[in-house]
PDB file as gemmi writes it, atoms N, CA and C in Angstrom:
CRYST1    1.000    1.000    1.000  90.00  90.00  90.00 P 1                      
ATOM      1  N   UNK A   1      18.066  13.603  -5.848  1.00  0.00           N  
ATOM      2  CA  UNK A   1      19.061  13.000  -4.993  1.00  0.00           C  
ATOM      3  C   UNK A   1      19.863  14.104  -4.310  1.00  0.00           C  
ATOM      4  N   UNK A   2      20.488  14.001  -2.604  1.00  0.00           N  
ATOM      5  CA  UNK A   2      20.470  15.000  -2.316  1.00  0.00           C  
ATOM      6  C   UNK A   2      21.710  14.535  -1.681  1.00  0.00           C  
ATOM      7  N   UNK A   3      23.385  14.899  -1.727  1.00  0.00           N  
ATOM      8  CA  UNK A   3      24.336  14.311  -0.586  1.00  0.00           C  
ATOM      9  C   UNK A   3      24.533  15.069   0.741  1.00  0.00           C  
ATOM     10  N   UNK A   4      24.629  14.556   1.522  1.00  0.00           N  
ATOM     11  CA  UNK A   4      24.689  14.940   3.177  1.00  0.00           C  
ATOM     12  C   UNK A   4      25.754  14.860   3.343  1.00  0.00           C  
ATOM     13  N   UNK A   5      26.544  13.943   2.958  1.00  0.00           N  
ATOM     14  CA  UNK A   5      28.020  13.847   3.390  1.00  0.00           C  
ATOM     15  C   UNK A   5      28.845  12.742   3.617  1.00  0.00           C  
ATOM     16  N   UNK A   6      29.998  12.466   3.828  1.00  0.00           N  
ATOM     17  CA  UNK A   6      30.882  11.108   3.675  1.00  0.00           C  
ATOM     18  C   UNK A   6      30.087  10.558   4.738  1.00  0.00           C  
ATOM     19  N   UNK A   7      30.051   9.091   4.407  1.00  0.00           N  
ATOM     20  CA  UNK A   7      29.688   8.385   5.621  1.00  0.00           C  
ATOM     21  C   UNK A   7      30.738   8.114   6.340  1.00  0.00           C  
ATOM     22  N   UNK A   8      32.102   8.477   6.261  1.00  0.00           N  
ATOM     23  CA  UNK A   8      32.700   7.919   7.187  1.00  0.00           C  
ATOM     24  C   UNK A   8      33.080   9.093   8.341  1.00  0.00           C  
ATOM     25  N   UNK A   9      31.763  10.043   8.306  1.00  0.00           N  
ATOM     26  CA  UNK A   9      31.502  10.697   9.268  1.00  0.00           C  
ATOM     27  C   UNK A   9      30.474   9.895  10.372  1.00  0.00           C  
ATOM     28  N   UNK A  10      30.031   8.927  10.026  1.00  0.00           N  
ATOM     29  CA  UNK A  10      29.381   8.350  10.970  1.00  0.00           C  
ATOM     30  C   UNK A  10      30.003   6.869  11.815  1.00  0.00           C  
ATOM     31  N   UNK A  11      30.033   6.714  12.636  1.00  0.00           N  
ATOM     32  CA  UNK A  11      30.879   5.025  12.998  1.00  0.00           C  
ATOM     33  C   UNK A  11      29.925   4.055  13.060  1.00  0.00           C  
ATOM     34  N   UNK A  12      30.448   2.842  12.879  1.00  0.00           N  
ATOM     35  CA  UNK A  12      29.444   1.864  12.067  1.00  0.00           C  
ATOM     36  C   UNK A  12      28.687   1.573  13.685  1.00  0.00           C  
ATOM     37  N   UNK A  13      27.288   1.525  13.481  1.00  0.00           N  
ATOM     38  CA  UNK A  13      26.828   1.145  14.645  1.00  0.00           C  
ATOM     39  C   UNK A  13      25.919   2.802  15.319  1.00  0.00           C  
ATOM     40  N   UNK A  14      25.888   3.745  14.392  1.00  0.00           N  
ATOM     41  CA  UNK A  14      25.686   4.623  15.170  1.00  0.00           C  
ATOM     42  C   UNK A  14      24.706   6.077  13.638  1.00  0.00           C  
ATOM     43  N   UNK A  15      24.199   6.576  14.404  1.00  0.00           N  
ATOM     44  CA  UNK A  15      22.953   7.604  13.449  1.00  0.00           C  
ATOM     45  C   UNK A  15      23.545   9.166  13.527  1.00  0.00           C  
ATOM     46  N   UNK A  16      23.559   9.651  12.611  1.00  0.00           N  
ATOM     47  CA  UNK A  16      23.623  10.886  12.363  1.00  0.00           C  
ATOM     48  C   UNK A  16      22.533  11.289  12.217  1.00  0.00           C  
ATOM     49  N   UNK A  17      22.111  13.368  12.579  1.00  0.00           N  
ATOM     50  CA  UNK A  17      21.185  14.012  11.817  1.00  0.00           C  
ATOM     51  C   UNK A  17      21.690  15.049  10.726  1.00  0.00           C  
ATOM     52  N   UNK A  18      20.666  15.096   9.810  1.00  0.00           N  
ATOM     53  CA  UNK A  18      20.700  15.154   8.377  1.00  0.00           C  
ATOM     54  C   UNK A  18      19.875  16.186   8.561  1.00  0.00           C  
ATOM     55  N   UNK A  19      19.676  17.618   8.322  1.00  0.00           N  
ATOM     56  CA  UNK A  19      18.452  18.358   7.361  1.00  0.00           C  
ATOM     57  C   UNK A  19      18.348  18.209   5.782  1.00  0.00           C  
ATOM     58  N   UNK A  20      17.473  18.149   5.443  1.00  0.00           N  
ATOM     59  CA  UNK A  20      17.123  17.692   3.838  1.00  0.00           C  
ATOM     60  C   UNK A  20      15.853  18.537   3.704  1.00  0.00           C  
ATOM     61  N   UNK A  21      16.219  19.187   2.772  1.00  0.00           N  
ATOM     62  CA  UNK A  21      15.022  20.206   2.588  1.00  0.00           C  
ATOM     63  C   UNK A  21      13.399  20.583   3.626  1.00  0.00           C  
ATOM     64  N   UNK A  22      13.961  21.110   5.000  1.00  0.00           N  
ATOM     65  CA  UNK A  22      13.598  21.345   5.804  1.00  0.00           C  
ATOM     66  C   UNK A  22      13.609  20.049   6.911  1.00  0.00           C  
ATOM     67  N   UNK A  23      12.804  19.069   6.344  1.00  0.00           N  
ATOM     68  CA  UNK A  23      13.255  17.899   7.018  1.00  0.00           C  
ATOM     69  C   UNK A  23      14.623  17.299   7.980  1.00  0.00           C  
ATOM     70  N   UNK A  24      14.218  17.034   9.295  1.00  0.00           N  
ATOM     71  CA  UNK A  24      15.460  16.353  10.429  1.00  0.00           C  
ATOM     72  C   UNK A  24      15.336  15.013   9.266  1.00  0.00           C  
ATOM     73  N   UNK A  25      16.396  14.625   9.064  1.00  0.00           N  
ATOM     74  CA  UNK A  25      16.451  13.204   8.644  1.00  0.00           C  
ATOM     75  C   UNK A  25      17.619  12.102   9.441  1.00  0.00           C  
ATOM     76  N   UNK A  26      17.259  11.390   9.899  1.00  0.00           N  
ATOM     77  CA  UNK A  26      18.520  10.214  10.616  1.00  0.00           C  
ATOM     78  C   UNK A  26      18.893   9.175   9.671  1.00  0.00           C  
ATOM     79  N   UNK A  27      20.186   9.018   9.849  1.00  0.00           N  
ATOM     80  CA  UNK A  27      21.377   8.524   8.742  1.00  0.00           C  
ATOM     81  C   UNK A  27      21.964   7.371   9.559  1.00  0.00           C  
ATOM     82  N   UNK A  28      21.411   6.258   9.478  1.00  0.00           N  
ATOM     83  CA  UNK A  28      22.488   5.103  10.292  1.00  0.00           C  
ATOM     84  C   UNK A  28      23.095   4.333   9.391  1.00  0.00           C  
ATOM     85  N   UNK A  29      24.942   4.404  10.060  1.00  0.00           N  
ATOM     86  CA  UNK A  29      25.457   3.257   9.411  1.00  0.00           C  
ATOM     87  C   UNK A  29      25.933   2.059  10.339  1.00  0.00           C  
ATOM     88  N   UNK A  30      25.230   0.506   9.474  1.00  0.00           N  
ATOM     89  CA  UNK A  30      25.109  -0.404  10.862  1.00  0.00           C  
ATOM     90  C   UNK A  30      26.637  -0.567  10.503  1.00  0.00           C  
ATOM     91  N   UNK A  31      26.838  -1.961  11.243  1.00  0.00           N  
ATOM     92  CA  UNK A  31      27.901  -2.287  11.738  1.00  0.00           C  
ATOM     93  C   UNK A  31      27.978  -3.353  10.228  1.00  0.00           C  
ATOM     94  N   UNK A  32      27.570  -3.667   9.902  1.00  0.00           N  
ATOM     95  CA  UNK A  32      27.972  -4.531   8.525  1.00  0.00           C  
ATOM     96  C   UNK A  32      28.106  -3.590   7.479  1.00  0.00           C  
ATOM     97  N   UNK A  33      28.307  -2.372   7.384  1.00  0.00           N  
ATOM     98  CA  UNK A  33      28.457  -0.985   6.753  1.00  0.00           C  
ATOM     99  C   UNK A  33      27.169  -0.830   5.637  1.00  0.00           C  
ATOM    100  N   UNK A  34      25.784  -1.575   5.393  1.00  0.00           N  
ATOM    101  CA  UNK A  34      24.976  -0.766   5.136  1.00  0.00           C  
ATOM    102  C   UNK A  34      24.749   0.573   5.516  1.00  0.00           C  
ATOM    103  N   UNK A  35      23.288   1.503   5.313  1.00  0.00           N  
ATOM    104  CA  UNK A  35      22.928   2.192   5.629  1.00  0.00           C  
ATOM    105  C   UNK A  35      21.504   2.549   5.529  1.00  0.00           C  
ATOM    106  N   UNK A  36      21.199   2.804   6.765  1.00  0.00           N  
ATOM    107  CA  UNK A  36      19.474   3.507   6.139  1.00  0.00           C  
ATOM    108  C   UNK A  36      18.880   4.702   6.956  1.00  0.00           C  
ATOM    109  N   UNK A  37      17.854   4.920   6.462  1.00  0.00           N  
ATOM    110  CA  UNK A  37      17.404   6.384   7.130  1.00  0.00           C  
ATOM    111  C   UNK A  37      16.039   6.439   7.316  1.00  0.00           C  
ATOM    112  N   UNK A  38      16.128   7.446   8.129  1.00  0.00           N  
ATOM    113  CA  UNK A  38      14.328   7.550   8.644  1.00  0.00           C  
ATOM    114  C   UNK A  38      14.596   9.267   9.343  1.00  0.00           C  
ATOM    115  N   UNK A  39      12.930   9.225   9.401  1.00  0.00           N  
ATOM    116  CA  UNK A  39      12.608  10.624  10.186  1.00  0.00           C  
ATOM    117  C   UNK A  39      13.253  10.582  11.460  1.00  0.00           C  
ATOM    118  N   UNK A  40      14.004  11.562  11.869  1.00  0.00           N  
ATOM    119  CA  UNK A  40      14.480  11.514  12.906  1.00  0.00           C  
ATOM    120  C   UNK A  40      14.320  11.860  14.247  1.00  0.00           C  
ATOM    121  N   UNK A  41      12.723  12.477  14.434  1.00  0.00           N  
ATOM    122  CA  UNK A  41      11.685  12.290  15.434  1.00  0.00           C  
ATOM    123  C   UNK A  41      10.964  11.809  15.469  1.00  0.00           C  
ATOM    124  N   UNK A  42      11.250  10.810  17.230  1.00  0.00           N  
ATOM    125  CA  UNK A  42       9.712   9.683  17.369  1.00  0.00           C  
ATOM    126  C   UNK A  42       8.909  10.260  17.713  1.00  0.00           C  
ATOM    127  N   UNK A  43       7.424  10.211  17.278  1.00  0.00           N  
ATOM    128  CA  UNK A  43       6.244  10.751  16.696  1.00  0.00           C  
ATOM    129  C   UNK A  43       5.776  10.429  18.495  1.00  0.00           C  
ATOM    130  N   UNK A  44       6.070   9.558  19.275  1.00  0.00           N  
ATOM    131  CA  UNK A  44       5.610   9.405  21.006  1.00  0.00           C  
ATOM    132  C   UNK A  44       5.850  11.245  21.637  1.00  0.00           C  
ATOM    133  N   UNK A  45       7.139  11.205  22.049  1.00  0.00           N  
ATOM    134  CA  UNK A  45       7.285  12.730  22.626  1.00  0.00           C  
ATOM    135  C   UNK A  45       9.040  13.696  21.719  1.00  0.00           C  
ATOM    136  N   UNK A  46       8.773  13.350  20.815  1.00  0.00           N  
ATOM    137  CA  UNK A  46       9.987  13.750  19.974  1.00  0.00           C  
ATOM    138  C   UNK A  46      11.160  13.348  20.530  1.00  0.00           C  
ATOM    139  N   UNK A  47      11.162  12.154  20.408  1.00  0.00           N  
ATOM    140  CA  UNK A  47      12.691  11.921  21.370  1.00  0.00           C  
ATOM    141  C   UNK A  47      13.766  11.778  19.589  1.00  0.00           C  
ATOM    142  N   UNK A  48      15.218  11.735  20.215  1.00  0.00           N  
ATOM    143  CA  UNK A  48      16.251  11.943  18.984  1.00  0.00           C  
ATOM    144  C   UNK A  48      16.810  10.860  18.307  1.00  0.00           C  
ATOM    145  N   UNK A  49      15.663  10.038  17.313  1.00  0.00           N  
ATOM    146  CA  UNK A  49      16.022   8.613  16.894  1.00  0.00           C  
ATOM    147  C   UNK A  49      17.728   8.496  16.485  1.00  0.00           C  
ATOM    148  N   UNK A  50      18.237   9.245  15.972  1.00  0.00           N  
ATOM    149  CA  UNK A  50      19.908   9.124  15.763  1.00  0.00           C  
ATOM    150  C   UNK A  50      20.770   9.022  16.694  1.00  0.00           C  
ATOM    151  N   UNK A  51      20.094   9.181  18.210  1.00  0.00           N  
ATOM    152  CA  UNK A  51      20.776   9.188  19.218  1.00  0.00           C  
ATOM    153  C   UNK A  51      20.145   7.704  19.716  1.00  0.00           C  
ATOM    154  N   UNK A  52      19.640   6.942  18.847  1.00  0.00           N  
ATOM    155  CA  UNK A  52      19.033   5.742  19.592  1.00  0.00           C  
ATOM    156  C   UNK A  52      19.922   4.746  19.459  1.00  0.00           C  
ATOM    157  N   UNK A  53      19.594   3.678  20.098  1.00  0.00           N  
ATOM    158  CA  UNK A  53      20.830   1.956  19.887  1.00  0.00           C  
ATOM    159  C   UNK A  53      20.555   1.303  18.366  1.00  0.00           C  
ATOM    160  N   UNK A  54      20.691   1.213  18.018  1.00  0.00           N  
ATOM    161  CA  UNK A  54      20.632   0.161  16.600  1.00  0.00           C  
ATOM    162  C   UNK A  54      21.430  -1.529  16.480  1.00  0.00           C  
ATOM    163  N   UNK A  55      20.385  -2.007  15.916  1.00  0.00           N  
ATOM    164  CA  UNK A  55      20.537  -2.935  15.502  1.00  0.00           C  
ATOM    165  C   UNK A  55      20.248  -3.362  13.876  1.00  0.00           C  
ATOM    166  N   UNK A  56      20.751  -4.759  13.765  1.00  0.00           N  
ATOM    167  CA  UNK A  56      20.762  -4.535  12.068  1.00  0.00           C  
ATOM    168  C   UNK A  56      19.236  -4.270  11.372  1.00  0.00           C  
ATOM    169  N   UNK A  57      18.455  -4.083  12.521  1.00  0.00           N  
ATOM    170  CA  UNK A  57      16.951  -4.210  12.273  1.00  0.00           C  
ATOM    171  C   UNK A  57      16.069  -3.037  12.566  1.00  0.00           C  
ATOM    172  N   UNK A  58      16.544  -2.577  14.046  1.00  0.00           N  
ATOM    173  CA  UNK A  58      15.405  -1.649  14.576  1.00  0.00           C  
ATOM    174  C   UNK A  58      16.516  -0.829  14.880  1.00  0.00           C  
ATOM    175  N   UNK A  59      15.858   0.249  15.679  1.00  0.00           N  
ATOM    176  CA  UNK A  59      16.612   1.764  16.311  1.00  0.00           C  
ATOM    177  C   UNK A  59      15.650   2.054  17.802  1.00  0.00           C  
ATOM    178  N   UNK A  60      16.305   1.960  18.497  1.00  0.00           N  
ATOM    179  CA  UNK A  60      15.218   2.289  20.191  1.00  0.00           C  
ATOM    180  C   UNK A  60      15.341   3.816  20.347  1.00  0.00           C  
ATOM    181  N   UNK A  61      14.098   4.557  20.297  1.00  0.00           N  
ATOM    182  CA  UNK A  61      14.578   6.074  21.266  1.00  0.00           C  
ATOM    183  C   UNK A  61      15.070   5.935  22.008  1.00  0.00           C  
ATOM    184  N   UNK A  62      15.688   6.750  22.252  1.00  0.00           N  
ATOM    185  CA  UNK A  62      16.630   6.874  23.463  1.00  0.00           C  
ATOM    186  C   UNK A  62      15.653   7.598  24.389  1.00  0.00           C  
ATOM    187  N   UNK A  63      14.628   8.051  24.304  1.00  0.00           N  
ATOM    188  CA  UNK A  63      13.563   8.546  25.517  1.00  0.00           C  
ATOM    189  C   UNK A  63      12.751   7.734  26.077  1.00  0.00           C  
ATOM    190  N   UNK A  64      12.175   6.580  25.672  1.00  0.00           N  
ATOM    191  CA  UNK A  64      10.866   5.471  25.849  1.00  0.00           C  
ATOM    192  C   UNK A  64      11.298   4.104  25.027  1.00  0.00           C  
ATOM    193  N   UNK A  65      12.097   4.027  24.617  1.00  0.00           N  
ATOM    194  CA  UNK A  65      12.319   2.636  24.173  1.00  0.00           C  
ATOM    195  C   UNK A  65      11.209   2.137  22.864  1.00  0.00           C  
ATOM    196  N   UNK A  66      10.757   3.285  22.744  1.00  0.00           N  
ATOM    197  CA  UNK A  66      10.154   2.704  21.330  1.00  0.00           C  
ATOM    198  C   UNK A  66      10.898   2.372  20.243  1.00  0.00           C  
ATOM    199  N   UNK A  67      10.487   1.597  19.594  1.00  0.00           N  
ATOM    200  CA  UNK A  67      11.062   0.874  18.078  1.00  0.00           C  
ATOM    201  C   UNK A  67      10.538   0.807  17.150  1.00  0.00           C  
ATOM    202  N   UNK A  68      11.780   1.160  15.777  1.00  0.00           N  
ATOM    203  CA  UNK A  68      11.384   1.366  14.632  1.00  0.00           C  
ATOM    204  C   UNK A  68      12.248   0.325  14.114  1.00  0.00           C  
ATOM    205  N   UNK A  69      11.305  -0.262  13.097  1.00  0.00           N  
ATOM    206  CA  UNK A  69      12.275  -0.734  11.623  1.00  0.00           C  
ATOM    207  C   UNK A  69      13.162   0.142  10.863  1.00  0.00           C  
ATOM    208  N   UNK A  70      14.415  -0.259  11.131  1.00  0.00           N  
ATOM    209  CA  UNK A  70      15.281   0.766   9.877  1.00  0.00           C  
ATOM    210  C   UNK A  70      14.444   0.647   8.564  1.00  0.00           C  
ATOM    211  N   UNK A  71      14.349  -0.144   7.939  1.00  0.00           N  
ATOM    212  CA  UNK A  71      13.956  -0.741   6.920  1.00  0.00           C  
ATOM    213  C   UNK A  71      12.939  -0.239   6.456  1.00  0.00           C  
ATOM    214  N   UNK A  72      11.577   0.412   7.119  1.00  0.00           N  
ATOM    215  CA  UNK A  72      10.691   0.287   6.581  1.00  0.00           C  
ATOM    216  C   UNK A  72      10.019   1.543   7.598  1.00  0.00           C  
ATOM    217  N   UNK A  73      10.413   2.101   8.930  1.00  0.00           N  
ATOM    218  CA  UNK A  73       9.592   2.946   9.752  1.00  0.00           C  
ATOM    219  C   UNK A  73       8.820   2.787  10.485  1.00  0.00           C  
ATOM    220  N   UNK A  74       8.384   1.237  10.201  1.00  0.00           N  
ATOM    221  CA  UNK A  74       7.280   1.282  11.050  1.00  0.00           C  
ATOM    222  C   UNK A  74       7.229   0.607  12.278  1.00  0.00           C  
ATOM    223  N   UNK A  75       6.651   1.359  13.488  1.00  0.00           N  
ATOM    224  CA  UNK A  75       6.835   0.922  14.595  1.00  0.00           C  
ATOM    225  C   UNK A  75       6.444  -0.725  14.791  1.00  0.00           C  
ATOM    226  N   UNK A  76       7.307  -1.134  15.818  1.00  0.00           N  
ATOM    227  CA  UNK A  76       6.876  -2.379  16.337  1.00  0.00           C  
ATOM    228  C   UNK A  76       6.750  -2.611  17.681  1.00  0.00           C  
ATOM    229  N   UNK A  77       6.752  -1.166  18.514  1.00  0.00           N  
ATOM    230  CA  UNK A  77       5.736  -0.907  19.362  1.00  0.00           C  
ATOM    231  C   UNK A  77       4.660  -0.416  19.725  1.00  0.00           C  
ATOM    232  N   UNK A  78       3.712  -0.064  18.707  1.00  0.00           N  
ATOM    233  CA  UNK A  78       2.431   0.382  18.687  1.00  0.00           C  
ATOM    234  C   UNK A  78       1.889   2.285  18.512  1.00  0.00           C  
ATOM    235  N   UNK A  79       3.418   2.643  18.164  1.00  0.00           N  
ATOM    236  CA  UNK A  79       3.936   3.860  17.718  1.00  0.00           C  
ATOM    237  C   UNK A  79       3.381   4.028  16.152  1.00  0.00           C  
ATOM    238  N   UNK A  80       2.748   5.404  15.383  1.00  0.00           N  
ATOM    239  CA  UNK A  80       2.612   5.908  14.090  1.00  0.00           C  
ATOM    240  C   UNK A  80       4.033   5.583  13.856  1.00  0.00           C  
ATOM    241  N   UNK A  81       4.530   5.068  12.066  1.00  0.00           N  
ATOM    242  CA  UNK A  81       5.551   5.334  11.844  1.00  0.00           C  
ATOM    243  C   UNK A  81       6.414   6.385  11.482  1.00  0.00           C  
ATOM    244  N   UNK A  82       7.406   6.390  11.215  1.00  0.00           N  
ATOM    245  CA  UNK A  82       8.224   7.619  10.851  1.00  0.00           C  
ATOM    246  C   UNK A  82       8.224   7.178   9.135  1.00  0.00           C  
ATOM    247  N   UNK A  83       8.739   8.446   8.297  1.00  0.00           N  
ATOM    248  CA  UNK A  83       9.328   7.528   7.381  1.00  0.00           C  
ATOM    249  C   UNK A  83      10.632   7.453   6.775  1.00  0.00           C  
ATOM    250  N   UNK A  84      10.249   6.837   6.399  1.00  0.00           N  
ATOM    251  CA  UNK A  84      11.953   5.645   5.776  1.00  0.00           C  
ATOM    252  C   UNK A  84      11.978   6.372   4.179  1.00  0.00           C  
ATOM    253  N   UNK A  85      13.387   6.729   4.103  1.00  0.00           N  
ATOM    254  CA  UNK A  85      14.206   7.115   3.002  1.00  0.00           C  
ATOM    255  C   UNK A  85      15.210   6.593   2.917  1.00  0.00           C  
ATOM    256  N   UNK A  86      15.146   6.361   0.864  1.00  0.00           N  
ATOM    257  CA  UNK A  86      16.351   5.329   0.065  1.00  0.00           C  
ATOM    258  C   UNK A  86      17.566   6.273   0.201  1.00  0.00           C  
ATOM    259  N   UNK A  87      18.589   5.571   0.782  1.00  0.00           N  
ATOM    260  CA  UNK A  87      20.039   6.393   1.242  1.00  0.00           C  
ATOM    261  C   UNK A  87      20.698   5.494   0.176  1.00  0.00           C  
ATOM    262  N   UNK A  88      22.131   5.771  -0.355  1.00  0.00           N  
ATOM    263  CA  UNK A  88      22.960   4.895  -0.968  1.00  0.00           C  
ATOM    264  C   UNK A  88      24.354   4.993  -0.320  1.00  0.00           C  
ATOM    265  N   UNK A  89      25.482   4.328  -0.653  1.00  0.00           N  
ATOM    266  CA  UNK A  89      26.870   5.800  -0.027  1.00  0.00           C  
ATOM    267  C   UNK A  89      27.393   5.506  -2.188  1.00  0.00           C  
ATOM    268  N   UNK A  90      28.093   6.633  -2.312  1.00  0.00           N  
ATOM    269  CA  UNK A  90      28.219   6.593  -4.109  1.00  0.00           C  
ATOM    270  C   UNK A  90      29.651   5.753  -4.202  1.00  0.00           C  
ATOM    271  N   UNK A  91      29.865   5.971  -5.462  1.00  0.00           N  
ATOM    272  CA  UNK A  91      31.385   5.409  -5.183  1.00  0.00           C  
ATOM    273  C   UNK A  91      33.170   6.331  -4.588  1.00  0.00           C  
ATOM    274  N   UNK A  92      32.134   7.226  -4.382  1.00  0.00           N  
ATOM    275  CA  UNK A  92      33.515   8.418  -3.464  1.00  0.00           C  
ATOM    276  C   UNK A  92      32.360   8.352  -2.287  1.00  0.00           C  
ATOM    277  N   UNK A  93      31.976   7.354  -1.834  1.00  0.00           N  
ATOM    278  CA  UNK A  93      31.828   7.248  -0.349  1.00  0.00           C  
ATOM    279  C   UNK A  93      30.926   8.247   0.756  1.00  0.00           C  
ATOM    280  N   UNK A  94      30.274   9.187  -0.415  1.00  0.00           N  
ATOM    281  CA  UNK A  94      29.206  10.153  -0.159  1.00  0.00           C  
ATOM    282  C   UNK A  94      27.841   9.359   0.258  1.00  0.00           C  
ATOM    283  N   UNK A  95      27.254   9.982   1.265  1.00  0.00           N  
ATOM    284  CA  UNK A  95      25.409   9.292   1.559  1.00  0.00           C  
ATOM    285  C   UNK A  95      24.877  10.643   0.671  1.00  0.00           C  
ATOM    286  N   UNK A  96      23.966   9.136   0.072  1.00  0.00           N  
ATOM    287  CA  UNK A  96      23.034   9.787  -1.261  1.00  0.00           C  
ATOM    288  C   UNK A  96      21.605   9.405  -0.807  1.00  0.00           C  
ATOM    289  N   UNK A  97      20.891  10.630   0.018  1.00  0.00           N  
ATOM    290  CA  UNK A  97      19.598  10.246  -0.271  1.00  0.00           C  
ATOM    291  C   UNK A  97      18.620  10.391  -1.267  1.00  0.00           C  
ATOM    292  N   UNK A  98      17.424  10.021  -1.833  1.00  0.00           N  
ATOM    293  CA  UNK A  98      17.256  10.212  -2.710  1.00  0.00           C  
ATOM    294  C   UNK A  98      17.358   9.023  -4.020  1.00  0.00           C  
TER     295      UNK A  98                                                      
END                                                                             
C-alpha cells in the first residue's frame, strides 16, 4: 500500500497525477466523494486521462474523446484498456493505493 497524498488535494469532480513506483497513475475524486484510479495514459495517442471530464462512471481524454470505465479500465470505445487500481482515502483522509 502506497499513500500519494490528502485527497483534499483534489476537488470533487476532478483527477490528479500520481507516480507510484515508476508508474503515471490518475487519482479521481468524483463528486459523491468516492475515488478511483487508473493508468493515466490513453493507450490511443497518450493523451492526459486526469486532465479528462468525469463522470460517476467514465473519464473522456481530453485529446479524442475516448472512454474509460473508472471502475474497471476498460474502454467503451474500442480502445485497449488502461488499468484500474484499488485506491481507498484512510481515516486521516490520505489516498491509499494499494
Amino acid at each position: 500500500m502506497t499513500v500519494v497524498g490528502p485527497v483534499d488535494e483534489i476537488p470533487p469532480g476532478e483527477g490528479r497525477v500520481y507516480v507510484v513506483d515508476g508508474e503515471q497513475v490518475a487519482v479521481f475524486r468524483l463528486t459523491d466523494g468516492s475515488v478511483r484510479a487508473l493508468g493515466a495514459v490513453c493507450p490511443h495517442a497518450g493523451g492526459p486521462l486526469a486532465d479528462g471530464l468525469i463522470d460517476g462512471a467514465i473519464v473522456l481524454c481530453p485529446l479524442h474523446n475516448n472512454a474509460f470505465e473508472l471502475a474497471t479500465g476498460c474502454s467503451t470505445t474500442g480502445q485497449p484498456p488502461v488499468t484500474s487500481y484499488p485506491v481507498s482515502v484512510d481515516p486521516d483522509g490520505r489516498l491509499v493505493l494499494g
